[in-house]
C-alpha positions in Angstrom: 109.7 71.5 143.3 110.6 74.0 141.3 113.9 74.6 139.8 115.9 77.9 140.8 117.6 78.6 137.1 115.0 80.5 134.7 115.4 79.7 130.8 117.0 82.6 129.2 115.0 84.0 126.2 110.8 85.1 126.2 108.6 83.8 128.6 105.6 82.9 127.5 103.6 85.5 129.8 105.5 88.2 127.8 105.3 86.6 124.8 101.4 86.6 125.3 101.4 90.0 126.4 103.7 91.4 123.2 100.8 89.6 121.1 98.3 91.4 122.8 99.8 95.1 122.4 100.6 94.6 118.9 97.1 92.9 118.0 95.2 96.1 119.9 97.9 98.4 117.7 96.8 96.5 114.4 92.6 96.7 115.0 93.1 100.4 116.0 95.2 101.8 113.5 92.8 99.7 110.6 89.8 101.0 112.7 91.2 104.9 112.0 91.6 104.4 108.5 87.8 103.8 108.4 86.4 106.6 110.6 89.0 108.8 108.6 86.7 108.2 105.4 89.4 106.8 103.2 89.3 103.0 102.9 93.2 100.6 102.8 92.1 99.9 99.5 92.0 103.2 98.8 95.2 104.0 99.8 97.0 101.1 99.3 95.8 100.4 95.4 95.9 103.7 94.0 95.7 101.8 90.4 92.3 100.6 90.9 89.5 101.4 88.9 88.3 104.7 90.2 84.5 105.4 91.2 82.7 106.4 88.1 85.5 106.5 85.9 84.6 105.2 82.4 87.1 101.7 81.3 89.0 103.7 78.3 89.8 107.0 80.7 90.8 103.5 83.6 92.9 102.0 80.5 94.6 105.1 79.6 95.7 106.1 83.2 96.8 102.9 84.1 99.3 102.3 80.3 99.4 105.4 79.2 100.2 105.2 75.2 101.8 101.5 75.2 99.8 98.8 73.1 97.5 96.4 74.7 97.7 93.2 73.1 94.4 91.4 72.7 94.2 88.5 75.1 90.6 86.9 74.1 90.9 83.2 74.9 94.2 83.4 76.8 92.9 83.4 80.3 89.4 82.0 81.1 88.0 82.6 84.7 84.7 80.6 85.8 82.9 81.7 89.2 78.8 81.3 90.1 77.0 84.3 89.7 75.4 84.0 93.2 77.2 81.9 95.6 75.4 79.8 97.7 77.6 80.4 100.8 80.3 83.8 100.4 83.0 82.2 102.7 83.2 79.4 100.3 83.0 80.2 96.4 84.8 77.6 93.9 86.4 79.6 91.1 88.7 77.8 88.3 91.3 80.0 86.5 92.8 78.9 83.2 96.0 80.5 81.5 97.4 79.6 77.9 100.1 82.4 78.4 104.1 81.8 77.6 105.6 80.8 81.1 
């Protein structure tokens, strides 16, 4: 027998349904950056390393005039060159920087 008195708050048919509206809203707006020609990472890292930009004219945009310390044996980053399987690729970062 079920009870007369409803729970106040969200049901969990509405709940479901809010998921489902905002998921569609998410896939199409990302699906419109693409067909517009300009990627998110495009838009959303502007300081990126440009297409066919050489890496002084990169360093220069990105700092300007300030010195660049020289940070040769500070940070050491291993990865495979060809990974074996792309949704699983062991990397190992190492830092000797001031914390």
């Amino acid at each position: 027998m079920r009870s007369s008195r409803r729970a106040k708050g969200v049901t969990r048919r509405a709940f479901v349904r809010g998921a489902l509206a905002l998921g569609s809203i998410c896939i199409s707006t990302i699906a419109g950056l693409g067909r517009s020609g300009v990627s998110w990472a495009q838009t959303v890292l502007s300081g990126a390393v440009q297409p066919e930009e050489e890496v002084d004219s990169t360093i220069k945009r990105l700092f300007g005039e300030r010195a660049i310390a020289p940070g040769e044996g500070r940070v050491k980053l291993e990865l495979p060159t060809i990974a074996e399987d792309g949704s699983n690729v062991q990397i190992s970062v190492q830092a000797d920087l001031p914390m």
